[in-house]
N, C-alpha and C positions, 0 to 999 in steps of 0.2 A: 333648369333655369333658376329655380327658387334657390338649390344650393348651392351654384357658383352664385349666386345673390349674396348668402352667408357671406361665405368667404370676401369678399370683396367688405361689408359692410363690417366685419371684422376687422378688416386692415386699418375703416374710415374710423375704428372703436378703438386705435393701437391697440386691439389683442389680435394681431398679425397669426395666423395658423397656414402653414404651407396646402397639408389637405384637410382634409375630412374628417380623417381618422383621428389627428391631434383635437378634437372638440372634447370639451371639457363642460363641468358644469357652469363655473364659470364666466364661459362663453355662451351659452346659449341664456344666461340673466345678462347678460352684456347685451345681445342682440332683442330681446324682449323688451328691455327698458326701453332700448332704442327705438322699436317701433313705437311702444308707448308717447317716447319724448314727440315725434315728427304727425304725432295723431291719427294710426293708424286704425280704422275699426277695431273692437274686438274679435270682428270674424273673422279679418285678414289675419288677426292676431294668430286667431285657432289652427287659421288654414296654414301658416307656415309652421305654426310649431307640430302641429299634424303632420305636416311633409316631411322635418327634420328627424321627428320622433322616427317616421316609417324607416324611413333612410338608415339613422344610429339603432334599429331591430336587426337592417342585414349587416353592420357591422359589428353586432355583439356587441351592442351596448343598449341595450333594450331597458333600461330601468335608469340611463343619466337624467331622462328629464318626466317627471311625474306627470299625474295624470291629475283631470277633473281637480279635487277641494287639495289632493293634496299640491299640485302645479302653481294655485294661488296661497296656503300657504308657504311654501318653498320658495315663492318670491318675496312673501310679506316680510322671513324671517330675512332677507338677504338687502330689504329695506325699498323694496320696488314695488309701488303699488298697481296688484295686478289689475289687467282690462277688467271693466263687464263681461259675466257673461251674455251669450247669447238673449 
């Protein structure tokens, strides 16, 4: 559910992606800010990028979106200020 979510919320970002596979980095600072913008908790924050991460593991892409300190710099530098954590 969480990742036809993306996709859809994608489309609401004009960075349109047919599936799954086409996600880029990109796109998941597209979809982050976006929950930032609409006041998302942080933890809902964690939970989707959690879901997304596990997801881009079984398609070999296991290292697009970072983890823990470097996740919130890798947003800092792309000019998105990341959630609180937990």
């Amino acid at each position: 559910e969480t990742l036809m979510m993306v996709i859809d919320e994608l489309r609401q970002e004009r960075a349109a992606i047919r599936n799954l596979s086409e996600l880029r980095k990109v796109h998941v600072q597209k979809l982050i800010a976006r929950w930032i913008r609409k006041g998302q908790s942080s933890g809902t924050i964690q939970n989707k990028t959690s879901i997304l991460r596990r997801f881009l593991v079984f398609i070999g892409k296991d290292n697009l979106v970072p983890r823990g300190a470097r996740l919130s710099e890798w947003l800092t530098a792309a000019g998105i200020q990341p959630p609180e954590s937990r």
